[in-house]
C-alpha positions as CSV (number, residue, x, y, z in Angstrom):
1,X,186.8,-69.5,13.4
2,X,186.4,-69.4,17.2
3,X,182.8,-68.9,18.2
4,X,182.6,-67.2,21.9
5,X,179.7,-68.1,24.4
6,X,178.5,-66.9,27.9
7,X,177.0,-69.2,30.0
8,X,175.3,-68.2,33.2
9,X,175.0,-71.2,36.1
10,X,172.5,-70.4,38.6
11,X,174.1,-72.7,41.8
12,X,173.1,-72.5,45.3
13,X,175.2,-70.6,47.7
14,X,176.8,-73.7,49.3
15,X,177.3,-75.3,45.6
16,X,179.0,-72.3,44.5
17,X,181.5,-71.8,47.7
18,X,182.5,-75.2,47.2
19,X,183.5,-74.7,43.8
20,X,185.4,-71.7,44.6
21,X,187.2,-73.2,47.2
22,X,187.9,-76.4,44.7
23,X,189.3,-73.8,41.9
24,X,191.5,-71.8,44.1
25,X,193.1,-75.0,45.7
26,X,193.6,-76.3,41.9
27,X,194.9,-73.2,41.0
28,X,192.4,-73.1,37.8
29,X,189.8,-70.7,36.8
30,X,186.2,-71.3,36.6
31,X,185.9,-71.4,32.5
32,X,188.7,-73.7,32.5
33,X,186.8,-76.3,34.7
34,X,183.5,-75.2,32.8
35,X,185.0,-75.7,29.2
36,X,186.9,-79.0,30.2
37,X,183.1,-80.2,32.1
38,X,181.5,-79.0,28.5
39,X,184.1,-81.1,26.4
40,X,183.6,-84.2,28.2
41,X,179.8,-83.6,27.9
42,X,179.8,-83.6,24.5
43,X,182.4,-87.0,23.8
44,X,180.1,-88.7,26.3
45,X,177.1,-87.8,24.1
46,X,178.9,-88.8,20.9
47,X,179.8,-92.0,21.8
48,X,176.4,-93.0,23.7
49,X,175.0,-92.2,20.1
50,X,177.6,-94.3,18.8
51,X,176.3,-96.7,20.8
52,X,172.9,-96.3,20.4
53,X,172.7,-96.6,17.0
54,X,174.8,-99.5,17.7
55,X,172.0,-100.9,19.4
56,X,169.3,-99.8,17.0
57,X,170.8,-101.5,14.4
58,X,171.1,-104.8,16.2
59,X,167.4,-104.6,17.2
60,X,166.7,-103.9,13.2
61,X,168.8,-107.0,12.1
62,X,167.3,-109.1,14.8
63,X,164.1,-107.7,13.4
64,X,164.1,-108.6,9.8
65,X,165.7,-112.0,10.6
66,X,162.6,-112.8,12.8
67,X,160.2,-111.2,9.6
68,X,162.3,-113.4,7.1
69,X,161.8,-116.9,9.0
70,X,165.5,-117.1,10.0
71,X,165.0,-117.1,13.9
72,X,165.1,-119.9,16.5
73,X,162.9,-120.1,19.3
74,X,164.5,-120.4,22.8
75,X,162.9,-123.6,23.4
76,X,164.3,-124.9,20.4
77,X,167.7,-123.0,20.9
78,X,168.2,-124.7,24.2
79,X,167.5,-127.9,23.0
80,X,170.0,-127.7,19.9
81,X,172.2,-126.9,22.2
82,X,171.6,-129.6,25.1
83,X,171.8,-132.6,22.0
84,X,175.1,-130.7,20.7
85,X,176.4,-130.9,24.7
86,X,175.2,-134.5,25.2
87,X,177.0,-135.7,21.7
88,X,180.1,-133.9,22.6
89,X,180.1,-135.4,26.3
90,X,179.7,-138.9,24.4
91,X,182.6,-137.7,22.4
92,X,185.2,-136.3,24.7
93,X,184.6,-139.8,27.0
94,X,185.4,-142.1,23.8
């Protein structure tokens, strides 16, 4: 089932001439622009929730490993990684 809307834009005078002279040179009508500017709204929305959540679910994970004991400090991180670059450098001149 098709469900019909109005929508009224308020647009300043300049705004509005603009667009009229944009539609009649693309030889398009005003609710065509509007719906396809409406569609493309809404898949931008959808996938910045994607996103998002996305996000909020790394943060949550991140979260409980810091809460269960599981996380490395930077410090530490950076030196892990320093002795792992050292030994391989040792390695690679053998």
């Amino acid at each position: 089932m098709t469900r019909k809307a109005q929508l009224q834009v308020h647009l300043d005078a300049k705004l509005a001439n603009d667009f009229a002279a944009a539609i009649t040179t693309a030889q398009t009508s005003e609710s065509e622009v509007l719906r396809e500017m409406v569609q493309d709204y809404v898949e931008r929305q959808k996938v910045d929730s994607n996103y998002r959540q996305f996000l909020e679910d790394k943060v949550a994970r991140g979260r409980d490993e810091v809460a269960a004991g599981e996380a490395v400090a930077v410090d530490d991180a950076e030196r892990m990684f320093a002795e792992r670059r050292d030994l391989a450098l040792k390695a690679s001149r053998s």
